[in-house]
N, C-alpha and C positions, 0 to 999 in steps of 0.2 A: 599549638593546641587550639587556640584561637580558630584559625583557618579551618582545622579540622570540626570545631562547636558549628560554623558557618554551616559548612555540608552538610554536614548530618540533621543541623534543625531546616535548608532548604530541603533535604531528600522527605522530611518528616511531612512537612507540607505538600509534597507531589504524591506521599501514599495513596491518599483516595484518588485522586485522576489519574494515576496509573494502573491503579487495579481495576477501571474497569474503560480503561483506552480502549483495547479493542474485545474484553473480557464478556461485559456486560450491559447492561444499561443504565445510567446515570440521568433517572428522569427531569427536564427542568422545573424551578422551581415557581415557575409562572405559564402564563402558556405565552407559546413565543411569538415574538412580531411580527407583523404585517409590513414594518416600514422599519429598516434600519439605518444608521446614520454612517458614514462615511466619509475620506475626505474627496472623492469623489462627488459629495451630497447625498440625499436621502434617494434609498434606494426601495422600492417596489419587490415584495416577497409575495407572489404568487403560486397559489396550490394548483400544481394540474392534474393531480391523480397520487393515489396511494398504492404501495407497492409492500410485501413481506421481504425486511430484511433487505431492501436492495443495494447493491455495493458495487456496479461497473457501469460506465456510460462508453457508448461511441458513436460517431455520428456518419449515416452515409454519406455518400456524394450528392444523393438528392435532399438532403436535409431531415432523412426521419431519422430519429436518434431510438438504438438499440440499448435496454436497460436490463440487468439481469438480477437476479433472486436469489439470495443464498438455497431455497430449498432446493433448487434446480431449475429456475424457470429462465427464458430471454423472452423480452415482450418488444414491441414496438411502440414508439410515441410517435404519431405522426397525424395532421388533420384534428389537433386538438384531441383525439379519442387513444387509448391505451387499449392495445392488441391484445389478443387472447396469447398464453402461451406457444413457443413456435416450438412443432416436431422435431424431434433427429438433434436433440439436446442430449452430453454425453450424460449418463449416469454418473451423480455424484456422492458420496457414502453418507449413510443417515447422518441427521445432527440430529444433537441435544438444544435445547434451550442454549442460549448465551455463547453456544460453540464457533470456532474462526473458519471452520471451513466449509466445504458446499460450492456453489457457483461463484466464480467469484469475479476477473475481470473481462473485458471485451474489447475485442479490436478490428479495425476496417483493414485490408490490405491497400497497401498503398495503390496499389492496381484492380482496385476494386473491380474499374468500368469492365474491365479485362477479363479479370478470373474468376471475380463474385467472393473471394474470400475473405472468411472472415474468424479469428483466433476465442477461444476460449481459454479463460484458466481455471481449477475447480480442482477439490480433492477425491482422490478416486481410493479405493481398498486393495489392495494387495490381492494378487490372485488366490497365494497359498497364504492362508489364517495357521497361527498354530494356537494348538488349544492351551488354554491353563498361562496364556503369555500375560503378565500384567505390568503397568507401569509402577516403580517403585516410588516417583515422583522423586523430586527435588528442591527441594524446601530453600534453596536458594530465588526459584521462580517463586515463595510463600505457598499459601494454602491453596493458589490456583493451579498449583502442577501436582496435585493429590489425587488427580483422577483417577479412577477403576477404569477407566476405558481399554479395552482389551485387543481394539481392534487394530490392526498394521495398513498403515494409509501415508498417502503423502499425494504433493503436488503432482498436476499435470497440464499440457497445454497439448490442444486437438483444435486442427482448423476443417471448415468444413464453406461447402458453398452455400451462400444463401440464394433462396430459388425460392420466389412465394413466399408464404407463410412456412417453410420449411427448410431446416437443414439436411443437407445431400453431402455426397463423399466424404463423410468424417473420418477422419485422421489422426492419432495420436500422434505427435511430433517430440514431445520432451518430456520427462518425466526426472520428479524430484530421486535422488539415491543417496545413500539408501531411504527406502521407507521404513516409517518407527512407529512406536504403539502409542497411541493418544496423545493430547498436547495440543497447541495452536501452531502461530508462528509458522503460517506454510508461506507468507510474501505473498508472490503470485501476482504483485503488479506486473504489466505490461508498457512497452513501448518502442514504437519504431522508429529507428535514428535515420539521419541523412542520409545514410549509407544505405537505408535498404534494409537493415538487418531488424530483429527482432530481439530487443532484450530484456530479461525476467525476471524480477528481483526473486530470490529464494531466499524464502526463513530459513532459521535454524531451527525449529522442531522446539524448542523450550528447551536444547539442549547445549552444553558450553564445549564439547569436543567438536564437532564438523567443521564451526565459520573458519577455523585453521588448518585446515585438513584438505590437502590438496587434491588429494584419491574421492573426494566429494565433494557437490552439487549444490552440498545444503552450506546458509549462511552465506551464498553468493551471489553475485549479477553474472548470469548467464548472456553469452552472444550466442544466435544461432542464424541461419538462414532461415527464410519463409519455407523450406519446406522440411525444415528437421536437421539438415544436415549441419557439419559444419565448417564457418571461415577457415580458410588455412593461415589467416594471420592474427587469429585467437591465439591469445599469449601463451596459452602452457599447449599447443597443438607437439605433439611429439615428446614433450617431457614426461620420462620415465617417474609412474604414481603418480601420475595429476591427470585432473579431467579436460579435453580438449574445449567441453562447453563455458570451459569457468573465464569471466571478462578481468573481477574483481570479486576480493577476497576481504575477509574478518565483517561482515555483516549481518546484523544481529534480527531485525524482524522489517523491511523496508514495505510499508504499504503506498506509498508515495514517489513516483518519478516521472520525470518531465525533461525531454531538451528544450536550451535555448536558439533563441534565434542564428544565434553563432556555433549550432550544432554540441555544444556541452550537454552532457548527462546530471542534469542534477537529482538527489537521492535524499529524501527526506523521512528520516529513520526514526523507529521507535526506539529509544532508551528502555533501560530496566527500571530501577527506581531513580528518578533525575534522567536528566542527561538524553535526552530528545537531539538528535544531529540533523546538519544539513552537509551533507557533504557531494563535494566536486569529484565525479566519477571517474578515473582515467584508468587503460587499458594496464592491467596486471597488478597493481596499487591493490596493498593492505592497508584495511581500515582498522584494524585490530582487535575486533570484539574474540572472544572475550576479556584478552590480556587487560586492554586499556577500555576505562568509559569515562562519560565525567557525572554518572547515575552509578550507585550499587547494588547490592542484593537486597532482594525483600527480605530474608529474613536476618537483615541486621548483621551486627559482625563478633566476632569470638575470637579466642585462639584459634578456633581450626577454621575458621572461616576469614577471614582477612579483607580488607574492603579491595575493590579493584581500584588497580592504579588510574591515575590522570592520565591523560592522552602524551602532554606535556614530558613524561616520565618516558618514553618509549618511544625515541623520534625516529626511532626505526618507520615505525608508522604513519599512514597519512592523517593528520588532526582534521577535525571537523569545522567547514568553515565557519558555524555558528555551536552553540547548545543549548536547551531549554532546560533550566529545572525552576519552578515549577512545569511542567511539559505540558505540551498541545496536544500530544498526540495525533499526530499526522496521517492523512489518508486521502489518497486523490490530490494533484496538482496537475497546472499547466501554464504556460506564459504565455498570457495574457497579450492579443495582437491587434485587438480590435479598437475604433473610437467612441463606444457610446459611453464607458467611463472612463473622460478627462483625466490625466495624468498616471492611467494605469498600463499604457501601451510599454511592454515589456517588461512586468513586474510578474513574479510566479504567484500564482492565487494559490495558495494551500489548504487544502480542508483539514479540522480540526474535530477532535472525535472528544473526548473530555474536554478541550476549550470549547468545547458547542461555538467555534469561532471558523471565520477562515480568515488564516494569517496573508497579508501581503508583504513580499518582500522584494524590493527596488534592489538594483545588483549595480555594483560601477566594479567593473570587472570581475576580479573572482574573491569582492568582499560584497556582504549586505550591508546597503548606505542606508535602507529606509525600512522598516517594520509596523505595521500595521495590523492590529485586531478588526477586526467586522463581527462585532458580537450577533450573531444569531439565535441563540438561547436552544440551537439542537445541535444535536449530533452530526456535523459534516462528514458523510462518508466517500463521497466524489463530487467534481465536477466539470463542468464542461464548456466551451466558448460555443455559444448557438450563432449561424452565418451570420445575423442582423450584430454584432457584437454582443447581445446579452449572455445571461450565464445561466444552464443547468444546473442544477444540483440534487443528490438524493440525500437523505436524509436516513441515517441509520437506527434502526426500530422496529419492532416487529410492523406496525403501523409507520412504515418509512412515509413520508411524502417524495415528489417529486418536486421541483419548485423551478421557478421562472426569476432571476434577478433581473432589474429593466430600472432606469435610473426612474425616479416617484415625481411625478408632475406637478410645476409649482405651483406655488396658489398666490 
């Protein structure tokens, strides 16, 4: 009874940071720093520009770093100046105020010098609408899965050449399935593994059927090749009811992934209420959302609602190497390779979206040895390693900033 009093008054406490992780906006409650402290030392927060809503970085090979918009925009930063919006951007379906989808992340091809490519991820609309279709919501996600949104959308990734100020041969390459009516939770981070490949985290839609559901897309890490296609030694390639794209299964909302230097996937997940994961990505591995979490339902628990089991209870399943309740809510990471911040060379830098934080966490193999706050006092929505070793970052807000980390000169 006891253990059970714990969770429930830790989940009580992560209510408000969760509800608006990636929901809304949780303004600070001072304006935020110019100079933050670390064990790195004090480090240097620099505005370079402001952006709506920005949520993806990447950087080319000549050093301008590509930034994109949830409305639909991709800009460049390069020369100290912020580019005007670049052409030949896919169409991505209206948002509302405080909505998760729209433009969402960006990626160089590893062969950039080459082929000039470059990935998109973003929510598009369904061709065919049906009329009078509404969400009935799910009072399990709380009062944020109430929406009247009527419209049938889901994730997709299109790559396209960069040429100029302009995208050329655009490409639809994957797309989430099925597509569903309103909600968040499309994922849609990016990343390319040692191998070449291309792999996408997928939401579940704010829904508890798909992340188990092998005949679907949604609730998974997809592997694909760069041009759509896919590996033939993707784990379920040929098994009867499952989809050939799926890498890894039971995952619940992942805006966060990163390899390591020793080529691991690591995957830094939103929880529901509590229960924020880091978890070690390996090919065909069930994570178990929704059976297990160590977060529960927003709305609380009943007879007919029952809380979700511990991870611990289900060893069928892979556990998470860490969890958070209260939660960070995570968004944007990378390992960290450069020297201009002293004892940070191979630790994942995490962005944090209600911890207005970015977490560091030191790894001696496949445990976290060292964890780290970098209080920022905003919403981290990505970030990014610039060649001199410093760090991009955007900031999530309609008034996002752009920002420059660079260790702060002593005096």
């Amino acid at each position: 009874m006891n253990a059970l009093l714990v969770r429930l008054t830790a989940a009580a406490i992560s209510v408000f940071a969760s509800a608006v992780n990636s929901y809304g906006q949780a303004p600070p409650a001072a304006p935020p720093p110019d100079v933050v402290t670390s064990s790195a030392g004090n480090i240097r927060v620099e505005r370079l520009a402001t952006l709506e809503f920005p949520w993806g970085l990447a950087l080319l090979p000549d050093g301008r770093l590509l930034v994109t918009e949830k409305p639909g925009r991709l800009r460049v930063w390069a020369g100290g100046k912020l580019s005007e919006p670049l052409q030949g951007v896919p169409s991505v379906v209206n948002l509302r105020p405080g909505e998760q989808g729209g433009l969402l992340d960006v990626k160089v091809d590893p062969d950039f010098a080459r082929n000039g490519f470059v990935y998109l991820s973003y929510s598009e609309a369904a061709e065919q609408q049906s009329s009078g279709v509404t969400d009935t919501g799910d009072m399990r996600f709380g009062r944020l899965a109430g929406s009247q949104d009527n419209v049938i959308r889901g994730g997709a990734v299109a790559r396209a050449r960069l040429v100029g100020d302009r995208l050329t041969d655009l490409q639809v390459i994957w797309r989430q399935t099925p597509k569903t009516v309103g909600r968040g939770h499309f994922g849609n981070r990016m990343a390319f593994g040692p191998d070449g490949k291309l792999y996408i985290a997928s939401g579940d839609r704010m829904r508890f059927e798909p992340a188990q559901n092998p005949a679907s897309n949604l609730g998974k890490v997809v592997r694909i090749n760069t041009d759509g296609s896919v590996p033939a030694d993707n784990p379920f390639v040929g098994r009867e009811g499952a989809r050939d794209d799926v890498w890894s299964l039971g995952h619940r909302n992942i805006l966060s992934l990163a390899f390591d230097s020793a080529g691991r996937l690591w995957a830094f997940e939103m929880g529901p209420l509590g229960g924020d994961e880091v978890n070690l990505v390996a090919k065909g591995e069930n994570y178990g959302w929704p059976l297990v979490s160590n977060g529960d339902n927003y709305n609380g628990r009943d007879f007919t609602n029952p809380p979700i089991p511990d991870h611990p209870t289900r060893r069928e399943f892979r556990e998470p190497v860490r969890t958070w309740t209260p939660v960070v809510s995570p968004s944007g990471s990378i390992f960290y390779s450069g020297s201009l911040f002293q004892g940070w060379r191979g630790s994942a830098l995490v962005g944090g979206l209600s911890s207005q934080a970015i977490v560091r966490l030191g790894f001696d193999g496949g445990r976290i040895a060292i964890e780290e706050r970098i209080n920022m006092g905003r919403r981290v929505r990505d970030l990014i390693q610039a060649p001199d070793g410093s760090l991009y970052v955007i900031v999530d807000a309609e008034k996002g900033d752009l920002l420059r980390l660079s260790p702060a000169a002593q005096r």
